[in-house]
C-alpha positions as CSV (number, residue, x, y, z in Angstrom):
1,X,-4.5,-11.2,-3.6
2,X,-2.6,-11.0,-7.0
3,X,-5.2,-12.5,-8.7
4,X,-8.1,-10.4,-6.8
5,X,-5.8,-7.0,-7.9
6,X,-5.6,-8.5,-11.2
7,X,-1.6,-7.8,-11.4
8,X,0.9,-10.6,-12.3
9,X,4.3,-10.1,-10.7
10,X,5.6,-11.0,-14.1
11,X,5.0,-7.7,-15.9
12,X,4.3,-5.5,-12.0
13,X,7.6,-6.2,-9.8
14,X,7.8,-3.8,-8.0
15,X,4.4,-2.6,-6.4
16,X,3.9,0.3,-4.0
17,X,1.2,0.4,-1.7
18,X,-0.2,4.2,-0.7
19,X,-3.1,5.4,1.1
20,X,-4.8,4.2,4.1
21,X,-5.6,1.4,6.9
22,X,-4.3,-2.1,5.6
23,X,-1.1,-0.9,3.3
24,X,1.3,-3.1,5.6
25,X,-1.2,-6.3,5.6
26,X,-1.8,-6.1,1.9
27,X,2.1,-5.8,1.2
28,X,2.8,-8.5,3.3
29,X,-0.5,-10.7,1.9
30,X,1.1,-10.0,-1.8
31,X,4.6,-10.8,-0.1
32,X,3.6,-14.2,1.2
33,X,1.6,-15.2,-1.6
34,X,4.6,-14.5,-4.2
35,X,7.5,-16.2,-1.6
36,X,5.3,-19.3,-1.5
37,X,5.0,-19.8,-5.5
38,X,8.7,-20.0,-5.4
39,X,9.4,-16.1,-5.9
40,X,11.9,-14.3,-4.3
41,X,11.0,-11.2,-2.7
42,X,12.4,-8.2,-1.0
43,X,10.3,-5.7,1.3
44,X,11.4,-2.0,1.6
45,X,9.8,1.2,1.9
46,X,10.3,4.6,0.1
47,X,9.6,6.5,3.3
48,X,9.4,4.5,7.0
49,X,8.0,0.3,8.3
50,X,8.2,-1.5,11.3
51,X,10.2,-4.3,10.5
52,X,8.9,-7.8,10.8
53,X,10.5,-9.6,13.0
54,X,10.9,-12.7,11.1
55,X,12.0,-11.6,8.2
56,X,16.0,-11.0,7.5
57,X,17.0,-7.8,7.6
58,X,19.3,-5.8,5.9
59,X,21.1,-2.4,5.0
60,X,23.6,-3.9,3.1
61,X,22.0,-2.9,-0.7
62,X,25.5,-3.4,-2.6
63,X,23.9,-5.9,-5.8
64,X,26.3,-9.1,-5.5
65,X,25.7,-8.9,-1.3
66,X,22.4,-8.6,-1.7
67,X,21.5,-10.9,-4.5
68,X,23.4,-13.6,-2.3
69,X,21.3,-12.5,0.6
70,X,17.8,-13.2,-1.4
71,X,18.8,-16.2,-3.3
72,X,19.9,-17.7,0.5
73,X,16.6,-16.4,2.3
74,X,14.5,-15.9,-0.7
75,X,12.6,-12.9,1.5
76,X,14.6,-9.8,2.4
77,X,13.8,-6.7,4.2
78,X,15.9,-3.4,3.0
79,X,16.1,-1.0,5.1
80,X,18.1,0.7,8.2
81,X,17.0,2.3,11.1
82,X,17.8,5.7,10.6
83,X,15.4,6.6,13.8
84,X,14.8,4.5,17.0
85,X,11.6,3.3,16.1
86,X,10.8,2.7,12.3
87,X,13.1,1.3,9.0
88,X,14.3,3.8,6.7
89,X,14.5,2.7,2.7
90,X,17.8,2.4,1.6
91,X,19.0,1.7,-2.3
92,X,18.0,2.7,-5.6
93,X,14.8,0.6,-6.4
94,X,15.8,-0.2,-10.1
95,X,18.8,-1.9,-8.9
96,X,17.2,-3.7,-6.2
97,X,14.9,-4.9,-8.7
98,X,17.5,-6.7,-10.1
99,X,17.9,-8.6,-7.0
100,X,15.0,-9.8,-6.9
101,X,11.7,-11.5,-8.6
102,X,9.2,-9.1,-6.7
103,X,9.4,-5.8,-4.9
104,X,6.7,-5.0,-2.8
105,X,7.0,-1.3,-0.6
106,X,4.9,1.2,1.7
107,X,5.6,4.7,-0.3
108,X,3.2,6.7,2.1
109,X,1.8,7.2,5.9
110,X,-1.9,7.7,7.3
111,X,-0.8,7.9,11.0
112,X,-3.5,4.6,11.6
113,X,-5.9,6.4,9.3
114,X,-8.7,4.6,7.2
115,X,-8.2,7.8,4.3
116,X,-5.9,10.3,3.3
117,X,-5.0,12.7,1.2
118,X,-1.7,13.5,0.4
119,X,0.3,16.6,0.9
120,X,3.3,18.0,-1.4
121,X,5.8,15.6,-1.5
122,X,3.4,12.3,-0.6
123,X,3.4,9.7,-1.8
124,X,7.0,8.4,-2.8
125,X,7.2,6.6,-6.0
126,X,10.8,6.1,-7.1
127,X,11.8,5.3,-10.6
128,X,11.2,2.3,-11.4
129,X,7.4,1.4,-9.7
130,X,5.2,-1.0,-12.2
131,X,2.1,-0.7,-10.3
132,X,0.6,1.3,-7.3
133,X,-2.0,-0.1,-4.7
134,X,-4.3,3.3,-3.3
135,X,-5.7,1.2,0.2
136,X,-8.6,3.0,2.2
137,X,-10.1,1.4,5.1
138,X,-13.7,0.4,4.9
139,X,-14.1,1.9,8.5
140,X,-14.1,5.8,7.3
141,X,-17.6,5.2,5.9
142,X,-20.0,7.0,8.3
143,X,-16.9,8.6,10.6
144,X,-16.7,12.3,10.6
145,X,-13.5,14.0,8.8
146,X,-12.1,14.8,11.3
147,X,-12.0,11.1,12.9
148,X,-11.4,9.0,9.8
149,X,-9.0,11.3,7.5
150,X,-4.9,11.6,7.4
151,X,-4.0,15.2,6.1
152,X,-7.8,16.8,7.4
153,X,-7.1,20.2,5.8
154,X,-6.4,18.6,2.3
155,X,-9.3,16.2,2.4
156,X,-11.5,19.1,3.3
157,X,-10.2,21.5,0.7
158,X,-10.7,18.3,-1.5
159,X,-14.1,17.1,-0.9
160,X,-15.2,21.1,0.1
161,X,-16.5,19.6,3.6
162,X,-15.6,20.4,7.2
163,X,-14.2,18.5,9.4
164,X,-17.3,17.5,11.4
165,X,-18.9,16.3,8.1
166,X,-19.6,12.1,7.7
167,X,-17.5,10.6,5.0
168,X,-19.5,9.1,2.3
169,X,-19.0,6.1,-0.3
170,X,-18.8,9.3,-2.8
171,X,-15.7,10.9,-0.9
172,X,-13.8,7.6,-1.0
173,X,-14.3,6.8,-4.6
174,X,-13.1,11.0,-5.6
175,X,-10.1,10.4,-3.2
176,X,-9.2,7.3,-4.5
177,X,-9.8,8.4,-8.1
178,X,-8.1,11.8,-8.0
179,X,-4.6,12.7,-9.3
180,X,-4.2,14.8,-6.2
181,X,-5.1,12.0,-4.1
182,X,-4.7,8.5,-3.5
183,X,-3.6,8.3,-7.5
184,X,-1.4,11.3,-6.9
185,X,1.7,10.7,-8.9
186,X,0.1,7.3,-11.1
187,X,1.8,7.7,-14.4
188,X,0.4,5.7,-17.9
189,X,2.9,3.6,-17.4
190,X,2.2,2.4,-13.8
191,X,-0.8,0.3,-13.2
192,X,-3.4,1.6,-10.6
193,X,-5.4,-0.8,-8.5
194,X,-7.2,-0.3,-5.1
195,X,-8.0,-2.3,-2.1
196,X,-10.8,-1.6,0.3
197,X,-10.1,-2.8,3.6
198,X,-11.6,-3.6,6.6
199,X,-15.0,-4.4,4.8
200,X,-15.5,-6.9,7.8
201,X,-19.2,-5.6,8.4
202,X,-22.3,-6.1,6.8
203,X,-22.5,-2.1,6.5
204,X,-18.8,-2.2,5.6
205,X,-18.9,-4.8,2.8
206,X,-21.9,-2.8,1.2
207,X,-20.2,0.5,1.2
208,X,-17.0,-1.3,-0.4
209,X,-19.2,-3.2,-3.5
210,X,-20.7,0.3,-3.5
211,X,-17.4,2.0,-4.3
212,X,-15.9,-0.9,-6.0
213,X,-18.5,-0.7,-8.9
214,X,-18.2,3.1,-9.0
215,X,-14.6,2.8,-9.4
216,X,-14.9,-0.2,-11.8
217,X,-17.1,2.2,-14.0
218,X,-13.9,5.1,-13.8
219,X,-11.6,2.3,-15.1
220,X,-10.1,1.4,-11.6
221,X,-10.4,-2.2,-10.7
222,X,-10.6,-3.0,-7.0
223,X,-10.1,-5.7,-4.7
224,X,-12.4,-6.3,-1.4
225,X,-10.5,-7.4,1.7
226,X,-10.4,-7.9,5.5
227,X,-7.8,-9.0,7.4
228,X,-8.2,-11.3,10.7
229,X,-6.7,-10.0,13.8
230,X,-3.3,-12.1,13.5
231,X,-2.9,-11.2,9.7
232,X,-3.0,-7.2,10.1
233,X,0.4,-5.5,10.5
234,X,1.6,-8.8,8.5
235,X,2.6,-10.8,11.3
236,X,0.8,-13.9,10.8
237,X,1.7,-14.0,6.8
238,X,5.7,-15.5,7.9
C-alpha cells in the first residue's frame, strides 16, 4: 500500500487518512505493512476510532511512558474513551512522533459514507501531518446524493446538484480535488494522495481507473483498492 500511494514512511510519518468508505482498512493496511518491515507504529485519531482489539491501548501519552510502551509492543493505539463507544485522540502529534517510526490516524468521519464533503471545522489535521490520504468509496458511482454522500447539503452546494441526482466519476474526481473538499486543509508542505476503494466490481474498477487518470492528470496520484470482508475495519491486518 506504501508503495501503491507512492509515500515512504521515511520522509511521511505521520499520515492522516480523510474522506470516505475504507479510511480505517487503509490505516490499518499502511499500519501492518510498516509493523512488519520492523517499524514501530502508533495508531490515533484526531477526532474518534473504534479501537482494535488486539492492539495495546493506551492514554498514557507522557514521552518516556510511551516510548517504553512502543519499543515493548512495537504497535500502540493512543487514545481514551472519552464516550462509551468510540476512542478519543489524546497528545500533541509532534511529540508522539517522537515516539515512534510511523504515525498513521483517522482525522475525519463519513458516518459509513462512500463520499463527503467536509463542513467547517472537518477534517483535523494537527501540526505536524507529512502526508494526507482523501479515501472515497468506489460504491458512490451510480448512487444518488442523497444515498452515497456524508455532509448532503455541502456536496450539493459543491457539485450544484440535488440530492436525488446520481454521482458521477466527475463528482468524485472535483470532491477529491477541491480545497474545500476531500483536500480541504492540504498544505504545500503535506503530501496529497488518494485511495479509491471498494473498486471490487467490474463497473467499480472502471469508474476508479476512470478517476484515477483524471486525477493523475491534476497532479494527484492514486492508489486502486478493495478490501476482503475480514480485512475491512482492520481486523484481519493484526
Amino acid at each position: 500500500m506504501w508503495q501503491a500511494l507512492a509515500l515512504d514512511w521515511r520522509c511521511c510519518r505521520a499520515v492522516a487518512l480523510v474522506g470516505g468508505g475504507g479510511k480505517t482498512s487503509t490505516m490499518y493496511a499502511l499500519a501492518h505493512e510498516a509493523w512488519a518491515a520492523g517499524q514501530t507504529v502508533v495508531i490515533t485519531t484526531s477526532t474518534h476510532i473504534m479501537p482494535h482489539p488486539r492492539i495495546c491501548l493506551t492514554g498514557d501519552v507522557t514521552q518516556q511512558s510511551l516510548r517504553a510502551l512502543v519499543e515493548r509492543e512495537r504497535i500502540v493505539t493512543v487514545g481514551r474513551f472519552e464516550r462509551p463507544d468510540k476512542l478519543s485522540g489524546v497528545g500533541v502529534l509532534e511529540e508522539i512522533k517522537t515516539c515512534a517510526a510511523v504515525v498513521l490516524m483517522e482525522a475525519d468521519g463519513a458516518r459509513q459514507r462512500p463520499l463527503k464533503v467536509p463542513r467547517e471545522g472537518e477534517p483535523v489535521l494537527p501540526p505536524g501531518v507529512d502526508a494526507v490520504i482523501g479515501v472515497a468509496g468506489m460504491d458512490c458511482v451510480g448512487m444518488t446524493l442523497r444515498d452515497g454522500c456524508h455532509r448532503l447539503e455541502l456536496v450539493c452546494e459543491m457539485l450544484e446538484k440535488e440530492p436525488w441526482d446520481l454521482i458521477t466519476t466527475q463528482d468524485v474526481v472535483k470532491i477529491l480535488c477541491s480545497e474545500w473538499g476531500t483536500k480541504k486543509g492540504v498544505t504545500e508542505a503535506m503530501a496529497y494522495r488518494c485511495v479509491l476503494n471498494k473498486a471490487d466490481t467490474p463497473a467499480r474498477r472502471t469508474a476508479a481507473q476512470e478517476i484515477a487518470e483524471a486525477l493523475q492528470v491534476r497532479g494527484v496520484h492514486a492508489a486502486i483498492t478493495q478490501y476482503s470482508p475480514p480485512e475491512r475495519g482492520g481486523q484481519a491486518f493484526f
